[in-house]
Backbone atoms as SQL, in Angstrom:
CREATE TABLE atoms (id INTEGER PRIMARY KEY, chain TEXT, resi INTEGER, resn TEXT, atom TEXT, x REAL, y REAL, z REAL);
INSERT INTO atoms VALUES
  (1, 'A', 1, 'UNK', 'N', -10.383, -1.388, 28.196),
  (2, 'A', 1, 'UNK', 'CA', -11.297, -0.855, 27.210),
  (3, 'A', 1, 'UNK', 'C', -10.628, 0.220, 26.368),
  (4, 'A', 2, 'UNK', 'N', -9.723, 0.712, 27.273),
  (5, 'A', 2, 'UNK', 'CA', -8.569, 2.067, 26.240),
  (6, 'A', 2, 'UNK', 'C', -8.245, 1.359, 24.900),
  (7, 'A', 3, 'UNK', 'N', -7.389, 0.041, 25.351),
  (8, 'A', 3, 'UNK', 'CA', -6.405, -0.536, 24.155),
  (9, 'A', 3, 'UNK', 'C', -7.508, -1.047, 23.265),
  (10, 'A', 4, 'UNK', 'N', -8.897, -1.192, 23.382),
  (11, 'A', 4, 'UNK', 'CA', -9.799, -1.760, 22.411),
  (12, 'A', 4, 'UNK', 'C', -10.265, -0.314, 21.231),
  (13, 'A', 5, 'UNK', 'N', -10.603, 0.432, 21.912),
  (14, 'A', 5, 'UNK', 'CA', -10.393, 2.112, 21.382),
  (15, 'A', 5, 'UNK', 'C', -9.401, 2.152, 20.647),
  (16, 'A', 6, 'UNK', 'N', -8.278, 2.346, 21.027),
  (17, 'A', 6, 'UNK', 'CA', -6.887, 2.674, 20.395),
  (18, 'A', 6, 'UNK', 'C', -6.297, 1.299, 19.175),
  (19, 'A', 7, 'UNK', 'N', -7.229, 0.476, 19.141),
  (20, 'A', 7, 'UNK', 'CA', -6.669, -0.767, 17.972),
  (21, 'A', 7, 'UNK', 'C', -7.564, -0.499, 16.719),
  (22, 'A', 8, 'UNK', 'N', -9.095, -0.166, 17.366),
  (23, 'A', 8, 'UNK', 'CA', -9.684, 0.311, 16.796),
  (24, 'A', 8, 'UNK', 'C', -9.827, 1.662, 15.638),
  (25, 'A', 9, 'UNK', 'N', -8.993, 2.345, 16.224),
  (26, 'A', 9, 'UNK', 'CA', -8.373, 3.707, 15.600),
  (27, 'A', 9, 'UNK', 'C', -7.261, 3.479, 14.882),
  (28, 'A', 10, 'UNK', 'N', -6.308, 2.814, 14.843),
  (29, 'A', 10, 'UNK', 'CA', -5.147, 2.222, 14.068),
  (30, 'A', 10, 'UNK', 'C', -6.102, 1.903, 13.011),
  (31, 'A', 11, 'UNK', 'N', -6.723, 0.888, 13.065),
  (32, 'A', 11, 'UNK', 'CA', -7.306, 0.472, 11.972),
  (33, 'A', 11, 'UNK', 'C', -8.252, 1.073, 11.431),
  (34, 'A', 12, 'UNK', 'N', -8.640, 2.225, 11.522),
  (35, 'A', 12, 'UNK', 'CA', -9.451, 3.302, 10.869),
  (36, 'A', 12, 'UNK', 'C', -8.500, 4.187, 10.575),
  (37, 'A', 13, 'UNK', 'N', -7.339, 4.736, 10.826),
  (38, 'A', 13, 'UNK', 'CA', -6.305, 5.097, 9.672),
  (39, 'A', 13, 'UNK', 'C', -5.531, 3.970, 9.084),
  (40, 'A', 14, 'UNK', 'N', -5.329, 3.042, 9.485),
  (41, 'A', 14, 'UNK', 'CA', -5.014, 1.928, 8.306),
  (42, 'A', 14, 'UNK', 'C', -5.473, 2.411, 6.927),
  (43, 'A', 15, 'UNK', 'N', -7.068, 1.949, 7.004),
  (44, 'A', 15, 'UNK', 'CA', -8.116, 2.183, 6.091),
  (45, 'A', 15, 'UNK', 'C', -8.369, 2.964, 5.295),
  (46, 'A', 16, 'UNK', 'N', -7.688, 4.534, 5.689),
  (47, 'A', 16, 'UNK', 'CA', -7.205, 5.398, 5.510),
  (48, 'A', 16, 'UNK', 'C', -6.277, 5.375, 4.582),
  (49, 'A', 17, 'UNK', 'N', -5.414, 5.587, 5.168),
  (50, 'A', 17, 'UNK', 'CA', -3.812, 5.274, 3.796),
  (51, 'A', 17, 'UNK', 'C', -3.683, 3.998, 3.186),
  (52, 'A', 18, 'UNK', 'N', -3.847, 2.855, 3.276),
  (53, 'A', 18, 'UNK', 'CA', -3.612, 1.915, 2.039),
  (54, 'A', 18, 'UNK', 'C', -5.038, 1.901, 1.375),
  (55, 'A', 19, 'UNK', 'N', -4.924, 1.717, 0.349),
  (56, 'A', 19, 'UNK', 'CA', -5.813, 1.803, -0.681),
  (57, 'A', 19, 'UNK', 'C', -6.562, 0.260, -1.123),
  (58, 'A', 20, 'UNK', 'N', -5.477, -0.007, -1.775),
  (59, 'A', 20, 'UNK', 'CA', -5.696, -1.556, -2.257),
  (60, 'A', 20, 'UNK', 'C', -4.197, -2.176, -2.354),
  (61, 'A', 21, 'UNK', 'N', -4.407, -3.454, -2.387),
  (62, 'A', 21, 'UNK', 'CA', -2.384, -4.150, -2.718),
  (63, 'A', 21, 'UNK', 'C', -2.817, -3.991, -4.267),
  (64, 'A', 22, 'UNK', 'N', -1.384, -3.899, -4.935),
  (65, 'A', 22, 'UNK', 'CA', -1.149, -3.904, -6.037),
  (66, 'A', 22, 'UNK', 'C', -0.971, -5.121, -6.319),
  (67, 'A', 23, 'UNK', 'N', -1.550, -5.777, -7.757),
  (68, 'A', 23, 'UNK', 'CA', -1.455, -6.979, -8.125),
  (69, 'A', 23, 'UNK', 'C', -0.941, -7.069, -9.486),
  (70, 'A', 24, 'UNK', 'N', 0.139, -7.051, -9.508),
  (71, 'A', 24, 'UNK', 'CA', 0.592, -7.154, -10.988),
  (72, 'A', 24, 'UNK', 'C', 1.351, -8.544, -11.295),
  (73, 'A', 25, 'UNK', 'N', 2.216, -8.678, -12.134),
  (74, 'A', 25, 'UNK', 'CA', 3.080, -9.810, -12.424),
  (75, 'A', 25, 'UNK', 'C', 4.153, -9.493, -11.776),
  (76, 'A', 26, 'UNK', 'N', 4.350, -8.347, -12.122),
  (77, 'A', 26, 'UNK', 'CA', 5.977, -7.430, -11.027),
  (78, 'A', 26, 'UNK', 'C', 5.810, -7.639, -9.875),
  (79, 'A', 27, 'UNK', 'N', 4.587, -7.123, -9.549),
  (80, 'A', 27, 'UNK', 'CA', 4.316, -7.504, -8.052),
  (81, 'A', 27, 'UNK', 'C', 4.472, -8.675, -7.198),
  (82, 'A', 28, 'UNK', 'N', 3.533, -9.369, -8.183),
  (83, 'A', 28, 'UNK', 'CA', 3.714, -10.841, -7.407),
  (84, 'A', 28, 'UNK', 'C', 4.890, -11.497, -7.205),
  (85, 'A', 29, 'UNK', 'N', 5.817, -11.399, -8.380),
  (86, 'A', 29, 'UNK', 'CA', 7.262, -11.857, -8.897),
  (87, 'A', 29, 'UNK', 'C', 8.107, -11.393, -7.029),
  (88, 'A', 30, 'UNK', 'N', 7.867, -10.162, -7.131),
  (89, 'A', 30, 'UNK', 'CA', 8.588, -9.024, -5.924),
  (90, 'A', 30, 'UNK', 'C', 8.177, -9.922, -4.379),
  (91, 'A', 31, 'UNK', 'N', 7.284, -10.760, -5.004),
  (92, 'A', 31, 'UNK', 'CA', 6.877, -11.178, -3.262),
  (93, 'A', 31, 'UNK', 'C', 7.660, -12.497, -2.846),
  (94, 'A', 32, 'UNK', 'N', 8.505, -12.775, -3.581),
  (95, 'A', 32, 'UNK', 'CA', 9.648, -13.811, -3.471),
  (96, 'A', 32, 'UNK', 'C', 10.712, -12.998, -2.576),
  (97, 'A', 33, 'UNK', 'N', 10.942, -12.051, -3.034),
  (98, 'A', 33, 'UNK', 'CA', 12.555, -11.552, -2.204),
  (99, 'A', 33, 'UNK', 'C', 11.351, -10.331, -0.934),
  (100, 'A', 34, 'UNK', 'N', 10.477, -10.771, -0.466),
  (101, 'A', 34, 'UNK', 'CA', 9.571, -10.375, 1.109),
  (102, 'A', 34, 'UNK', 'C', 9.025, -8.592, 0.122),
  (103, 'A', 35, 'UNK', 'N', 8.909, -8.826, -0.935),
  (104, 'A', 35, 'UNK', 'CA', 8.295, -7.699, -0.815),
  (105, 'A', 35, 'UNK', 'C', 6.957, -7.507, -1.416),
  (106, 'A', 36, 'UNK', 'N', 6.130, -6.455, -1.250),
  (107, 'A', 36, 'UNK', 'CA', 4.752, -6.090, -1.344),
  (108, 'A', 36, 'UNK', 'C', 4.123, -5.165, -1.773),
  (109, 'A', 37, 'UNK', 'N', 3.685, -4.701, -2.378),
  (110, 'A', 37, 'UNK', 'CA', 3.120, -3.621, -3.207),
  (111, 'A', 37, 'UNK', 'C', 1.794, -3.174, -3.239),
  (112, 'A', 38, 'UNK', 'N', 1.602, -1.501, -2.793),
  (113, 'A', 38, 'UNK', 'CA', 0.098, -1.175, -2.042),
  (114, 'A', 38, 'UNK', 'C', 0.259, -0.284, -2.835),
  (115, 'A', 39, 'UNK', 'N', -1.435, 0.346, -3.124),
  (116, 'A', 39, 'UNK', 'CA', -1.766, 1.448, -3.462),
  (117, 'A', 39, 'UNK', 'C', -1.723, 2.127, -2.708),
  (118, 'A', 40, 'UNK', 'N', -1.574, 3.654, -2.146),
  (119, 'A', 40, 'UNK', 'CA', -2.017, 4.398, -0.787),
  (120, 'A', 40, 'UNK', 'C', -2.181, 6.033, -1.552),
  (121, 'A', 41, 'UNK', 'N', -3.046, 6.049, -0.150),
  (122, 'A', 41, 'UNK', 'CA', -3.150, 7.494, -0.474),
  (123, 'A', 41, 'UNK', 'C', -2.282, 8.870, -1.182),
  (124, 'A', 42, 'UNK', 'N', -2.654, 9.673, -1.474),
  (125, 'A', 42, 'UNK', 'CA', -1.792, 10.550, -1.991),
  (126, 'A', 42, 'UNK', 'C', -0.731, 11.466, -1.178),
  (127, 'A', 43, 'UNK', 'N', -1.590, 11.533, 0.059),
  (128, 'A', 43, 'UNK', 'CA', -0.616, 12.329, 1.121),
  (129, 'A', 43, 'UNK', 'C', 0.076, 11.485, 2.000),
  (130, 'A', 44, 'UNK', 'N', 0.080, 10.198, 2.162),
  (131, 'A', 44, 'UNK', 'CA', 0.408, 8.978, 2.740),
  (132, 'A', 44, 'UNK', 'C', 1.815, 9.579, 2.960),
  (133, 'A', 45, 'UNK', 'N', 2.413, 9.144, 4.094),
  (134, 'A', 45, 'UNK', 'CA', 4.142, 9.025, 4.145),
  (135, 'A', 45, 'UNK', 'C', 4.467, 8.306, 4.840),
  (136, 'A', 46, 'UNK', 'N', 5.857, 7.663, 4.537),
  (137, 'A', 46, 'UNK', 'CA', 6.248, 6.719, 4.855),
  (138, 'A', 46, 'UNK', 'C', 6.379, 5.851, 6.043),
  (139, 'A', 47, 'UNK', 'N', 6.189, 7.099, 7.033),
  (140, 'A', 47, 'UNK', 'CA', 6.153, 6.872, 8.876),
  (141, 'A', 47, 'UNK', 'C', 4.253, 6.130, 8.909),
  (142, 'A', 48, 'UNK', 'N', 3.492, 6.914, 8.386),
  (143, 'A', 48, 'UNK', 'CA', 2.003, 6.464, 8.143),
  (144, 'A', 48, 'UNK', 'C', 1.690, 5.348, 7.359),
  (145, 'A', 49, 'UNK', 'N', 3.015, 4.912, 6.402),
  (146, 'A', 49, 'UNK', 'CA', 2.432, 3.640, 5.258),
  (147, 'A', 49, 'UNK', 'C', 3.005, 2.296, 6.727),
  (148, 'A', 50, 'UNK', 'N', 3.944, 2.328, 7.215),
  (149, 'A', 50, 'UNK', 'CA', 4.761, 1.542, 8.678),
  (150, 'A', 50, 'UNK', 'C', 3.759, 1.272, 9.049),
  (151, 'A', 51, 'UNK', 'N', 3.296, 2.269, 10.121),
  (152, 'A', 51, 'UNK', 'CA', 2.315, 2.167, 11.072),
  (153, 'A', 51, 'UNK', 'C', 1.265, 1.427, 10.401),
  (154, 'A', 52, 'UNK', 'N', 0.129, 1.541, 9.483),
  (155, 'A', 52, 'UNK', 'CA', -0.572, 1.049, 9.024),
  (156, 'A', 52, 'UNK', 'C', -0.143, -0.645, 9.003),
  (157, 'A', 53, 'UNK', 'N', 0.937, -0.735, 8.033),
  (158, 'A', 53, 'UNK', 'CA', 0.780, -1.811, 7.953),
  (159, 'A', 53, 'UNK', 'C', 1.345, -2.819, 8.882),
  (160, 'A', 54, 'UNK', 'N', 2.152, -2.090, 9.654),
  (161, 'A', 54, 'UNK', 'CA', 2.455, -3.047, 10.904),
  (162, 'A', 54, 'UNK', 'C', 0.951, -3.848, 11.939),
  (163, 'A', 55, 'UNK', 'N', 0.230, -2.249, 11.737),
  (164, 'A', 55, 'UNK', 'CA', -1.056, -2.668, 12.539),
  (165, 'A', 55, 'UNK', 'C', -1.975, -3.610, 12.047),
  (166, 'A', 56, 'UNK', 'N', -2.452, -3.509, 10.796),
  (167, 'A', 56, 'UNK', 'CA', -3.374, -4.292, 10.130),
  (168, 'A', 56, 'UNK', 'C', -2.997, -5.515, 9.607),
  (169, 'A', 57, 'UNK', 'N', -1.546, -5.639, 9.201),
  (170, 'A', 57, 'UNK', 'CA', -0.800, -7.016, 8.961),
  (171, 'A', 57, 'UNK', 'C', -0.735, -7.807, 9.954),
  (172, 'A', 58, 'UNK', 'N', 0.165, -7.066, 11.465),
  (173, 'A', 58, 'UNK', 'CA', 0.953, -7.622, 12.632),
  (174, 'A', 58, 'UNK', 'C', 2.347, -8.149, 11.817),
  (175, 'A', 59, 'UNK', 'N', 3.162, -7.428, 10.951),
  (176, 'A', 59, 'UNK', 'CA', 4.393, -7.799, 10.607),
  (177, 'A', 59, 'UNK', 'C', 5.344, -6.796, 10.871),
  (178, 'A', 60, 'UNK', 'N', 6.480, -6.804, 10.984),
  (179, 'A', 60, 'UNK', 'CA', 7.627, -5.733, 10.992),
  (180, 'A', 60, 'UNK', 'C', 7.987, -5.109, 9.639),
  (181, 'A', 61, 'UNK', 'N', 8.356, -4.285, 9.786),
  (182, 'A', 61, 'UNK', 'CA', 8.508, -3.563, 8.420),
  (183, 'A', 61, 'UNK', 'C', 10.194, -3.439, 8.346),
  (184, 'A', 62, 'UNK', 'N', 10.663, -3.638, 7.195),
  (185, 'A', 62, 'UNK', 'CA', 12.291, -3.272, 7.077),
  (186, 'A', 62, 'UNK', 'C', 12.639, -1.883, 6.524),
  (187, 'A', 63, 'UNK', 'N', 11.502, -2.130, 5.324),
  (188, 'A', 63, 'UNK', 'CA', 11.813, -0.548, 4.856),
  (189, 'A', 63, 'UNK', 'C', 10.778, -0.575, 3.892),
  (190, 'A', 64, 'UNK', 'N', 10.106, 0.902, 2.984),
  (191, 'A', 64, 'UNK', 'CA', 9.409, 1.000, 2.754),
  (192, 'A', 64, 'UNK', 'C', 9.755, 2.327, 1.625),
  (193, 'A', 65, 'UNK', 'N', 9.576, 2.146, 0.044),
  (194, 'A', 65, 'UNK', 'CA', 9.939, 2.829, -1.189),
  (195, 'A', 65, 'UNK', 'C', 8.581, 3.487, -1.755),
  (196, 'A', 66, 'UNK', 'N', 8.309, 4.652, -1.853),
  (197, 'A', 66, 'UNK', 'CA', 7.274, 5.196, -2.281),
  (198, 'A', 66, 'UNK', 'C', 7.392, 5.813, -3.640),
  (199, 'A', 67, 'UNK', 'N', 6.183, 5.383, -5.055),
  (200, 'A', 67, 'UNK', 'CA', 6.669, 6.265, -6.264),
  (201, 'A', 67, 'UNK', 'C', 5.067, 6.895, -6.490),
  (202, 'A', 68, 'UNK', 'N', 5.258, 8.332, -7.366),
  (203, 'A', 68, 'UNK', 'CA', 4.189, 8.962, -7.394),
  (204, 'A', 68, 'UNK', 'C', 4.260, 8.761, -8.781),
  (205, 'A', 69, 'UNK', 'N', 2.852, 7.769, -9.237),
  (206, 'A', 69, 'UNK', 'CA', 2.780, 7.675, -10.396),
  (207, 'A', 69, 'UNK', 'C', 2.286, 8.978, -11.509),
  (208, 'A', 70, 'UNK', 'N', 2.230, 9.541, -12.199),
  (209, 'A', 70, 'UNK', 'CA', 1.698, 10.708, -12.517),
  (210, 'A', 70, 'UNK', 'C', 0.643, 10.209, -13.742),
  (211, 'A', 71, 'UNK', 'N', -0.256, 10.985, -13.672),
  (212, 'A', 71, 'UNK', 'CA', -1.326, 10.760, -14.665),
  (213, 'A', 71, 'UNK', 'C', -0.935, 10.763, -15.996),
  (214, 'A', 72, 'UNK', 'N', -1.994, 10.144, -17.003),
  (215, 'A', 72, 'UNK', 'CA', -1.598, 9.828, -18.327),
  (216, 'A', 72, 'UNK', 'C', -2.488, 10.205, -19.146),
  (217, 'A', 73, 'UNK', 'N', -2.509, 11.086, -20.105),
  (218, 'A', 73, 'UNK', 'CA', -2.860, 11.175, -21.194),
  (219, 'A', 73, 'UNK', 'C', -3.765, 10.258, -21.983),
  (220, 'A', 74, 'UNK', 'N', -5.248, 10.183, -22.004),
  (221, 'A', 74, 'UNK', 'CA', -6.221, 9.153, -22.939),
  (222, 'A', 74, 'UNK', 'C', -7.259, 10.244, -23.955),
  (223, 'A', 75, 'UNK', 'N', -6.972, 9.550, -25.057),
  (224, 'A', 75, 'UNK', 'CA', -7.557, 10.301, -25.928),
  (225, 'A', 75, 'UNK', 'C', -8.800, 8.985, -26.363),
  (226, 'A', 76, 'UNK', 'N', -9.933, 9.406, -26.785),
  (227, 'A', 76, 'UNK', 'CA', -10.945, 8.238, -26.959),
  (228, 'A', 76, 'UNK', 'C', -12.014, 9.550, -28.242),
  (229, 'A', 77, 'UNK', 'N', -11.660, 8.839, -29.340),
  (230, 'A', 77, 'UNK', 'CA', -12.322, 9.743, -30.126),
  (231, 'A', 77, 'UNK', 'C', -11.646, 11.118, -30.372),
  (232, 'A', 78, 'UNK', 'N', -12.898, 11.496, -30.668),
  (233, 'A', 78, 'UNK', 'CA', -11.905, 13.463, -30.429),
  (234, 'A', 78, 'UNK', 'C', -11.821, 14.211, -29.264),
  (235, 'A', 79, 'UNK', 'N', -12.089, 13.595, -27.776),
  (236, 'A', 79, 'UNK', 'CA', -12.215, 13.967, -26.459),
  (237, 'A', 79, 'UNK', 'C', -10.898, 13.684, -25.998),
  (238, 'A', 80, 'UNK', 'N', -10.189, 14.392, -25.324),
  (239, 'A', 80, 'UNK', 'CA', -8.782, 14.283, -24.787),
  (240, 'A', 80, 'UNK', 'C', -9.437, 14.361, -23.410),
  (241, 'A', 81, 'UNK', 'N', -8.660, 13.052, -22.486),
  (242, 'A', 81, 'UNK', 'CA', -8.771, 13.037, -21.254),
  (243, 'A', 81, 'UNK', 'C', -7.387, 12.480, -20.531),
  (244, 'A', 82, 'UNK', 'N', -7.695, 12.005, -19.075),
  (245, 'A', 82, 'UNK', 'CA', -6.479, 12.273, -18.295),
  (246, 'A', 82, 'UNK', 'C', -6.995, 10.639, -17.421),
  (247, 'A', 83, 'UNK', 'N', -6.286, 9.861, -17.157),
  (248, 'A', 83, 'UNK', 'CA', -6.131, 8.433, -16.572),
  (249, 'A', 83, 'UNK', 'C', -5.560, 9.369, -15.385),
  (250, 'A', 84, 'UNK', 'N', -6.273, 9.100, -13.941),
  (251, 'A', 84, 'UNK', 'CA', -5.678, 9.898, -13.135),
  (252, 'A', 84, 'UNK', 'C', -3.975, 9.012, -12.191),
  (253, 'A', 85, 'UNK', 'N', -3.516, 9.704, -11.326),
  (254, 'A', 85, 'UNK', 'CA', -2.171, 9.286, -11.429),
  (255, 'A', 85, 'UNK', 'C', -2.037, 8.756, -9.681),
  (256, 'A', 86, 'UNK', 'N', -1.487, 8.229, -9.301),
  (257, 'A', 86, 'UNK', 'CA', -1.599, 8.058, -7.886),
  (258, 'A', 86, 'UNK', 'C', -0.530, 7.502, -7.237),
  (259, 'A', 87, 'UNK', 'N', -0.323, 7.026, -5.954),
  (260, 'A', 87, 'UNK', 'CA', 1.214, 6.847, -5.046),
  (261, 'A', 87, 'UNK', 'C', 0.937, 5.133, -4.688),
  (262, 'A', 88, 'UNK', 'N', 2.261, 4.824, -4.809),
  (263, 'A', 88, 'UNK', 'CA', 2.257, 3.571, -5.065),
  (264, 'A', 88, 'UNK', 'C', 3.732, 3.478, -3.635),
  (265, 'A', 89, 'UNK', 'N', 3.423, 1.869, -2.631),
  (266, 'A', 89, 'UNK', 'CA', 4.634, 2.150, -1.667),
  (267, 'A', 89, 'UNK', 'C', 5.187, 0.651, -2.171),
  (268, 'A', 90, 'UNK', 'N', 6.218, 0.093, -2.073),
  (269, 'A', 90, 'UNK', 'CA', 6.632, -0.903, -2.526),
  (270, 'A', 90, 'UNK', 'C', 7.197, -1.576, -0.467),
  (271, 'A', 91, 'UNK', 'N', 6.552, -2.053, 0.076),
  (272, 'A', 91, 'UNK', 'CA', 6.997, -2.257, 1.687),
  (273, 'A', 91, 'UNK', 'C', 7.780, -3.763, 1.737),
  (274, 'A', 92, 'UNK', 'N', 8.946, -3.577, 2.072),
  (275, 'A', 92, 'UNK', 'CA', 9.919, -4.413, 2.151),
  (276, 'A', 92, 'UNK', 'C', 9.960, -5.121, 3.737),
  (277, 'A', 93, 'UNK', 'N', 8.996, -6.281, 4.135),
  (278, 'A', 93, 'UNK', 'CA', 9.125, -6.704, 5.536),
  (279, 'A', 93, 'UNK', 'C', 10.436, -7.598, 5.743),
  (280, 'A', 94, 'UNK', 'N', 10.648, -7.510, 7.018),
  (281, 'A', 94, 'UNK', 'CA', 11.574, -8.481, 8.053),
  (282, 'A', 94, 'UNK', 'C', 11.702, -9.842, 7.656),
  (283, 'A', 95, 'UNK', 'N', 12.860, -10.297, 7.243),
  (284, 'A', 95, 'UNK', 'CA', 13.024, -11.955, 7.233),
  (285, 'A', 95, 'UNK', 'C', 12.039, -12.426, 8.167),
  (286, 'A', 96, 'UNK', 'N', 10.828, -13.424, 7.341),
  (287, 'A', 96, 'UNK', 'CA', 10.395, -14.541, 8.368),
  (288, 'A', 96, 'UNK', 'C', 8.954, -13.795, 8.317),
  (289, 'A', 97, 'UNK', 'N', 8.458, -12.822, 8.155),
  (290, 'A', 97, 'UNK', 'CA', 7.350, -12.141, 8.135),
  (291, 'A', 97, 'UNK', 'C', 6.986, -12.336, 6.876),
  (292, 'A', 98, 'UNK', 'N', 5.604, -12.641, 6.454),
  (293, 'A', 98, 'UNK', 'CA', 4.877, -12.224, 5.440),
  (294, 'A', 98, 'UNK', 'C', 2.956, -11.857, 5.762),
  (295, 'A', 99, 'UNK', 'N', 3.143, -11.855, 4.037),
  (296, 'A', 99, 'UNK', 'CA', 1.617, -10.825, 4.469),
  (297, 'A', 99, 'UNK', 'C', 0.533, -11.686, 3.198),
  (298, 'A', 100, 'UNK', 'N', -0.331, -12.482, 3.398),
  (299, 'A', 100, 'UNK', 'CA', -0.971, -13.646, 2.566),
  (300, 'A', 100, 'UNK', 'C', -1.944, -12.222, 1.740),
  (301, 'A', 101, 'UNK', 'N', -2.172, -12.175, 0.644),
  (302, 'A', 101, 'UNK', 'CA', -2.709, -11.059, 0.320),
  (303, 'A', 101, 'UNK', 'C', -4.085, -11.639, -0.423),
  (304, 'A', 102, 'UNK', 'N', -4.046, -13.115, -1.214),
  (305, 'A', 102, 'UNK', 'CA', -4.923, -14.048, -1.686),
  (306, 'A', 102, 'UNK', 'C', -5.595, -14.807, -0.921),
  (307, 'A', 103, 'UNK', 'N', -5.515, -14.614, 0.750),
  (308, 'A', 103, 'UNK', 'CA', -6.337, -14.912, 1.213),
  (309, 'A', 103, 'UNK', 'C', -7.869, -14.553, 1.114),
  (310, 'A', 104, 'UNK', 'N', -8.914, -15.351, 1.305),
  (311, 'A', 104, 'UNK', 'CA', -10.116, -15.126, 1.512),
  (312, 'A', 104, 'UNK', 'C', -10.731, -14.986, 2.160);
């Protein structure tokens, strides 16, 4: 009953740090040479983006590239505003592992 607790909790910080997968054209393109692209949290790090996704995938991780996108500048009329900015991990899995993201 411990290890049902403790899988349970993985996956409530999972939930936690990844956000959403990123779906772009880059992205998708990137998922040919095993790689994958998540939104995550802002304080997320790299030991926490692993864990997560080892747990909630069940894949090995090889390595894992984090960029902090920074916010952008939107002007709409005469109101100046701000597109907010956020952390993006690019997770590079193990030959032979993947992660179906278009599943339903």
């Amino acid at each position: 009953m411990v290890k049902d607790n403790k899988k349970s909790e993985n996956n409530s910080i999972a939930y936690r740090v990844l956000m959403e997968p990123w779906i772009t054209e880059a992205a998708t393109m990137m998922v040919e040479n095993n790689k994958y692209v998540f939104k995550v949290a802002p304080k997320a790090t790299k030991g926490e983006i692993k864990k997560s996704i080892e747990d909630l995938y069940g894949v090995n991780v090889a390595a894992i590239n984090t960029v902090n996108i920074p916010r952008k500048k939107r002007i709409r009329g005469r109101s100046l505003g701000f597109k907010s900015g956020f952390k993006k991990a690019i997770v590079t899995l193990k030959e032979g592992d993947k992660i179906d993201i278009f599943e339903k």
